[in-house]
N, C-alpha and C positions, 0 to 999 in steps of 0.2 A: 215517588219518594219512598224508599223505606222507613228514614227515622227522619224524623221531625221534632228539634227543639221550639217550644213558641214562648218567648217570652219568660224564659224558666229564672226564676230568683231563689237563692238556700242561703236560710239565715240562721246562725247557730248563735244562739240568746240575742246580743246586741251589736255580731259581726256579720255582715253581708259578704258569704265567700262569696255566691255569683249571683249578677246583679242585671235581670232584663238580655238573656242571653238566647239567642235564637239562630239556629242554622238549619241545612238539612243535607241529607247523605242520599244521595242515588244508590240504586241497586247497581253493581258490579264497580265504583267508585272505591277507592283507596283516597281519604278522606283525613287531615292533618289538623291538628290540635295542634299550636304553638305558644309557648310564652316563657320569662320567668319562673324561677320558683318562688311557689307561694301565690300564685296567678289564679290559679282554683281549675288545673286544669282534671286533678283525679279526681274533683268534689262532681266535676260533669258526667265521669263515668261512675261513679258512686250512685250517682241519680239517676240515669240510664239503667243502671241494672238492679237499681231497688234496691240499698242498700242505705241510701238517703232519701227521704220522700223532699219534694218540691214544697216549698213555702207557697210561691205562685206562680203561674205559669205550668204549663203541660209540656209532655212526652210523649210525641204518636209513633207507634210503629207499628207499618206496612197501611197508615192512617186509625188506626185505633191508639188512645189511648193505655197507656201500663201506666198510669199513676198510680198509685194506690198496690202496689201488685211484689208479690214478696220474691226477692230474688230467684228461686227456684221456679217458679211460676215464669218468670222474664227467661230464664235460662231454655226451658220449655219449648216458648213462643218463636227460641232460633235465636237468641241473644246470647255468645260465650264472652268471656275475658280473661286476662293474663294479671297479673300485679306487679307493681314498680320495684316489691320485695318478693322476691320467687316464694311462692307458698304452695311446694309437691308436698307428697305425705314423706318425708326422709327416710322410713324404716321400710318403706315397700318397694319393692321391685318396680323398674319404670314401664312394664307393660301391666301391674296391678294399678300404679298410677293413672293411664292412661283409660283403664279397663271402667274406671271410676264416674270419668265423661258419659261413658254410652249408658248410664240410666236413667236419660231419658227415651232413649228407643227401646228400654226393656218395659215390658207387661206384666211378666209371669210375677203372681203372689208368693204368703208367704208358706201357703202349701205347695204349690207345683214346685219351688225350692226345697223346700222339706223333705221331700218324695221323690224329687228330679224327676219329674215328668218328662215327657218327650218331647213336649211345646218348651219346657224351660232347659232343657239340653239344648237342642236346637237352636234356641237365643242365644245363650252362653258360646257357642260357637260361631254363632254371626257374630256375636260385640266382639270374638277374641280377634278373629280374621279382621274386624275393620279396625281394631287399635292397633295390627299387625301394620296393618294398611298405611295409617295414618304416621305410625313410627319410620318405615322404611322411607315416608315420604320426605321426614324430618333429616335422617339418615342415622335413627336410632334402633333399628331394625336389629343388627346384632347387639345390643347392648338389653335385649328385653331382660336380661334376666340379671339385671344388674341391680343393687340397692341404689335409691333413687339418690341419697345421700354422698352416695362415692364418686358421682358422676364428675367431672369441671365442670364450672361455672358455665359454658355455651352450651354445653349440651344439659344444663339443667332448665336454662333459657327453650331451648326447643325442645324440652320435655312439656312443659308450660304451655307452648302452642300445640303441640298434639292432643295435649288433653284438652284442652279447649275445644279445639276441631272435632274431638271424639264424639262429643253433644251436637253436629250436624248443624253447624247456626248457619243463619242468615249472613247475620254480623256479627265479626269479629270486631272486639276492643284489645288492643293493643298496648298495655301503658310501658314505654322505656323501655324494648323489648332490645338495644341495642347499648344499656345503660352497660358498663364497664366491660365492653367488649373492643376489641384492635382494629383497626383500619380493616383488614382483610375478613373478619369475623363477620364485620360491620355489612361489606361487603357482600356476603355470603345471604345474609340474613334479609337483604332488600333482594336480591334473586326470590330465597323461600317466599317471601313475603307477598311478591308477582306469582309467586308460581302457584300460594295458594287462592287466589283470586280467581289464576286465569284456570285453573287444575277441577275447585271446587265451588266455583263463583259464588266467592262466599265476597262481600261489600269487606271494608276494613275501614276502621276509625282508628288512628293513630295519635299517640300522646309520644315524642320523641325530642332530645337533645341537639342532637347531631344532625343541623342545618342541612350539611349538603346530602344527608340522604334523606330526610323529607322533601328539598327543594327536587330529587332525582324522581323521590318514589311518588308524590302524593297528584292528585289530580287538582284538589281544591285542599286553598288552609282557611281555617279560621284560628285568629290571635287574640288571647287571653290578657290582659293585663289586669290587677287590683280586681279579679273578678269580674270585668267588663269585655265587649267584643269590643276591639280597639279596631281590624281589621278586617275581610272574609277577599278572598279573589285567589285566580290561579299562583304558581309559584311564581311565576316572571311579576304579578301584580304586587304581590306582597312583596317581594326582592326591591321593588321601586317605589313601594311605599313610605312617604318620607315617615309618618308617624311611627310604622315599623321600626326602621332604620333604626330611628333614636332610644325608641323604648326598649328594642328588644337586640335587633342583629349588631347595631351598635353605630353611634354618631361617628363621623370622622371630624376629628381635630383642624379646627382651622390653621392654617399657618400665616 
């Protein structure tokens, strides 16, 4: 197992977002988050990446514990993520964007920078080549030197997973990565999504809207409700889940 939730509960004063919630994500798994809004499904990856510490219950990854452990540190250990509201830096260029991810494979201080040493040249030109890497993978390749601000909305979308991927994670977090995009974008994006699994076998945890491309992409869901695991099984199981059904994919009307 890579990550492992056990038992994880987060209570902000006297409201329980989530409540006794436990799953786990294999290594090379594309991995589904489903529910409602307001279900507690970003408060799961808030907690994941150390941005929410657990009230109770634990967080293992790769079988150790990261409770306690400050998001830079989780980022580190091979943990990246995206956000539900695109957050690039807007006035920088999207390969300065990108450039941003690889410090965590950088060494060099704040003298061998000062000085540009030979060791900190040589860095600088491996993180540039790999954010080049990770862009053309995107297919944002010719657009490096573009302000990250101008870009449209899809391609601001997969500026967000290149930099993410720029940090070499184990697991990706995914939240809404498909949020206000068209059928074909949609489309487009569950390809990239395969491709960087099967490309960088990197694991993926996904938080997504849009039904038929979780029920296409995902290997295993877990379903969120009022903070609770209502559900866990493949996508044909949860599709035939009557408690699904009614909570979330939606009841049919009797006639």
């Amino acid at each position: 197992m890579l990550l492992e939730l056990q038992h994880v509960v987060k209570r902000f004063g006297g409201v329980t977002a989530s409540s006794d919630i436990s799953f786990s994500v294999e290594e090379g798994q594309i991995y589904g988050i489903i529910g409602p809004n307001g279900a507690g499904k970003t408060t799961l990856f808030n907690l994941i990446t150390g941005v929410y510490q657990v009230s109770e219950g634990d967080i293992l990854f790769q079988g150790t514990s990261i409770e306690g452990k400050k998001p830079h540190e989780i980022t580190s250990l091979g943990i990246a993520r995206t956000f539900q509201n695109i957050r690039l830096f807007p006035q920088m260029t999207v390969l300065e964007n990108c450039l941003v991810g690889c410090h965590t494979q950088l060494h060099s201080g704040i003298w061998s920078s000062v000085f540009h040493t030979k060791g900190q040249r040589q860095e600088e030109r491996k993180a540039q080549r790999q954010a080049m890497d990770f862009l053309k993978f995107v297919g944002l390749d010719q657009d490096a030197d573009t302000i990250a601000s101008s870009l449209p909305y899809g391609k601001q979308r997969k500026l967000e997973i290149a930099r993410a991927m720029s940090t070499h994670p184990k697991l990706l977090l995914l939240d809404e990565p498909a949020a206000g995009m068209n059928d074909s974008e949609t489309a487009a994006l569950g390809t990239l999504i395969r491709g960087l699994r099967d490309t960088y076998h990197v694991s993926i945890l996904l938080i997504e809207h849009d039904m038929n491309l979780m029920m296409d992409l995902c290997d295993r869901l877990v379903v969120i409700n009022f903070g609770k695991k209502l559900a866990e099984g493949t996508p044909t199981e949860i599709q035939n889940n009557p408690a699904v059904i009614e909570a979330y994919l939606g009841k049919e009307d009797e006639e």
